[in-house]
N, C-alpha and C positions, 0 to 999 in steps of 0.2 A: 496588620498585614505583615508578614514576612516576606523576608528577602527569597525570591524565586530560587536561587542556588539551595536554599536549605529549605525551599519545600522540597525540592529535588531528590536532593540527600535523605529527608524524613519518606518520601515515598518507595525511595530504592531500597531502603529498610524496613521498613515494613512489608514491603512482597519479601524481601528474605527471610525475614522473623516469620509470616504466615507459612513459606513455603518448606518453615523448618520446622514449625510448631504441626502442622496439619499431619504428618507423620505420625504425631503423638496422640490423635484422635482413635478413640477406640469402637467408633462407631460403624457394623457393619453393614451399614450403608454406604460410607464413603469409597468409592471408586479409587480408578488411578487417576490420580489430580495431579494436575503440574499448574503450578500460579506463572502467568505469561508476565504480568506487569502487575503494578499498583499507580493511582494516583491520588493526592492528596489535596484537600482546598488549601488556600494562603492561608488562612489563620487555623489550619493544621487541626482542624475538631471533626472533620468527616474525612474519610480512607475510604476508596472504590478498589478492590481487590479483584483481575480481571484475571481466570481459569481455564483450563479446559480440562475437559474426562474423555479418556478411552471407552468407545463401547456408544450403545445403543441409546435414544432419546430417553428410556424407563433409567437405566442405569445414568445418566446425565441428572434426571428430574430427584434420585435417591440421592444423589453427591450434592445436589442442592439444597435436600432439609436436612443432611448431616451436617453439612455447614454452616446453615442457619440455626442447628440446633447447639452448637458449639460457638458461635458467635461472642458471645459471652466470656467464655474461657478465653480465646482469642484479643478477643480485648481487651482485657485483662492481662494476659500477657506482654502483649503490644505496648499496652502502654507503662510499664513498671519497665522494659528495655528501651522505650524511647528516653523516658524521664522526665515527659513534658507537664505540665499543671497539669493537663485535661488531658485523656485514653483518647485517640479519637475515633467516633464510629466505624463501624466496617458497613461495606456494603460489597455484596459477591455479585460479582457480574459471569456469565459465560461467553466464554471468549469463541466465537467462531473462526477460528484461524483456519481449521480443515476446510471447513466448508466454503469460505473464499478461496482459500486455494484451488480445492476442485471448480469452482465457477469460474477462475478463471483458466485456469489448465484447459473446462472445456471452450470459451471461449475462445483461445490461441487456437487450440485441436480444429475449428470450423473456420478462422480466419488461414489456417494452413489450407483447409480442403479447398475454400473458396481459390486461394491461391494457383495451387496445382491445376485447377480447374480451368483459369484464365490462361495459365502457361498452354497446358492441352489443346485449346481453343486458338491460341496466338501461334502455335508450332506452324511453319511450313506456309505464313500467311505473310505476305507482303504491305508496304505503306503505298495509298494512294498518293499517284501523283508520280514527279520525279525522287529519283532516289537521296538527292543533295538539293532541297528546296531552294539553299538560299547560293546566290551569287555571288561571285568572290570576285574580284579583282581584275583576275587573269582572263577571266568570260567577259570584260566589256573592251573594246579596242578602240581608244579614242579614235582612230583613223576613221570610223566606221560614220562615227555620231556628226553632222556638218556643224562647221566652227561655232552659226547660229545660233547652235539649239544647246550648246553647252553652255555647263552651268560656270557661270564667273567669267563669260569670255566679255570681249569688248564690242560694243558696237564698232569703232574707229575703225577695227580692222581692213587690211585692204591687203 
């Protein structure tokens, strides 16, 4: 197992090494590819390579067997620049960054309508009750309350 800091380092290298090699693919299948991230296990023998493509599901599905069909070369690469005993696997993942984006873009966009909604609703609408519920200080006059009935007074009194 290695030290977490240099798997780090070996994964951050490798999304640059693939995202500079995949350029070099002469395969007209591959799309506009941008490599998002990499990550690597601890003993550095398998590499998850995470993508996305410009364009539509057909052209997404084509950038995937040009990749998988270049793998090989890839690896090969990979590893004669890392320098490590062992290449380590690749594995291509798609990265759905857009597509979280817009879920959550439209969930904001309906927690905003809801919003406006309740404001609309609340405009020009008053609180049950009085308007300063609680009592202060100045609202009670000890004169008022018989010596009795306060709190902490004494029986002795006279």
């Amino acid at each position: 197992m290695s030290d977490p800091a240099k798997t780090r380092r070996h994964a951050e290298r490798v999304r640059e090494l693939v995202a500079s090699l995949v350029r070099e693919i002469k395969d007209p299948r591959l799309g506009m590819v941008t490599v998002t991230d990499a990550r690597i296990t601890g003993d550095l023998r398998e590499a998850t390579v995470y993508y996305t493509v410009l364009g539509d599901p057909t052209e997404q599905a084509a950038t995937k067997a040009a990749l998988e069909s270049a793998k090989g070369m890839l690896r090969t690469r990979v590893g004669h620049a890392l320098g490590l005993r062992h290449s380590p696997s690749l594995a291509f993942v798609l990265d759905n960054v857009q597509d979280h984006a817009k879920e959550l873009e439209d969930l904001l966009a309906a927690a905003r309508q809801r919003d406006e909604e309740v404001q609309r609703l609340a405009a020009g609408k008053q609180y049950a009750g009085d308007p300063d519920p609680y009592k202060s200080e100045d609202d009670e006059d000890e004169d008022d309350i018989p010596a009795s009935e306060r709190v902490g007074a004494r029986e002795d009194q006279s």
